[in-house]
N, C-alpha and C positions, 0 to 999 in steps of 0.2 A: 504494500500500500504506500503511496505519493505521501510525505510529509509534505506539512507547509513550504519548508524552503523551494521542495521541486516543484511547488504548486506556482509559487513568487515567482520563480527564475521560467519556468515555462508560459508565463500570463502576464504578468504583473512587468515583470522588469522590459521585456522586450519593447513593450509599450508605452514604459516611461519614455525609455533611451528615443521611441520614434517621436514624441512628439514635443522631447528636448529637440531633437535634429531640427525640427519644426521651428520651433522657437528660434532659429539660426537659418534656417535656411529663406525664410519667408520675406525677411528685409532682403535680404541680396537679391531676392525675384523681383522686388518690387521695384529696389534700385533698376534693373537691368531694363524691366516694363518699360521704366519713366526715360529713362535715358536710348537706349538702344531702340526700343519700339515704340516710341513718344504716345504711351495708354497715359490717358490724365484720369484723376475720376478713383474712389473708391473700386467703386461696382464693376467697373468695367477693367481695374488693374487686378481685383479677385478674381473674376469670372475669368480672364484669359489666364490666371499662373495656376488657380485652385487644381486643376485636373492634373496638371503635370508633377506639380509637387504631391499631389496626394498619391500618384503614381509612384514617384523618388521614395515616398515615403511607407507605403503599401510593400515597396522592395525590400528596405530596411527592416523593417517587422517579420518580412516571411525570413529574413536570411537570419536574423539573431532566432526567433522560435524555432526555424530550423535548428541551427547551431546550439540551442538550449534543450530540445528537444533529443536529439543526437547525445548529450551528454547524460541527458536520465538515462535514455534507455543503456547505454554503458554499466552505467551502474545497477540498476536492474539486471544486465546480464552479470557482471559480477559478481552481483548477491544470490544470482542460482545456481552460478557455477559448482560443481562438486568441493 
C-alpha cells in the first residue's frame, strides 16, 4: 500500500513544480506577445499565449509524474523482490 509520501510525490509535487514553471514562464510570453507580435490588450495577449503554455506546461506535468511514477513502482518492485 502507497504511503503519503508516494501519494505527495506522485500528485501533489509534480503539480506544484508545473504551475511554479507557470508563474515564470507567463511574463516572458507576454513580454515576447507585446514586443515580437505587437498583441496589446489583456484578453487578447491571454487568448493567443494560454494554449501554448498550457501545452509547455501539460508536458512538464506528464514528464515529472512520469518520472515520479517510475520511481514508486521501483520501489514497489523492490519490496517484493524475494
Amino acid at each position: 500500500m502507497l504511503g503519503f509520501r508516494d501519494n505527495f510525490m506522485k500528485v501533489v509535487a509534480p503539480a506544484a513544480l508545473t504551475m511554479l514553471a507557470g508563474t515564470f514562464t507567463y511574463p516572458i510570453a507576454v513580454r515576447i506577445a507585446r514586443k515580437i507580435f505587437r498583441v496589446l490588450g489583456f484578453y487578447a495577449i491571454h487568448i493567443s499565449i494560454a494554449p501554448f503554455l498550457a501545452l509547455i506546461h501539460v508536458n512538464i506535468f506528464g514528464t515529472l509524474h512520469t518520472i515520479g511514477r517510475a520511481k514508486i513502482m521501483e520501489k514497489e518492485f523492490d519490496r517484493l523482490r524475494p
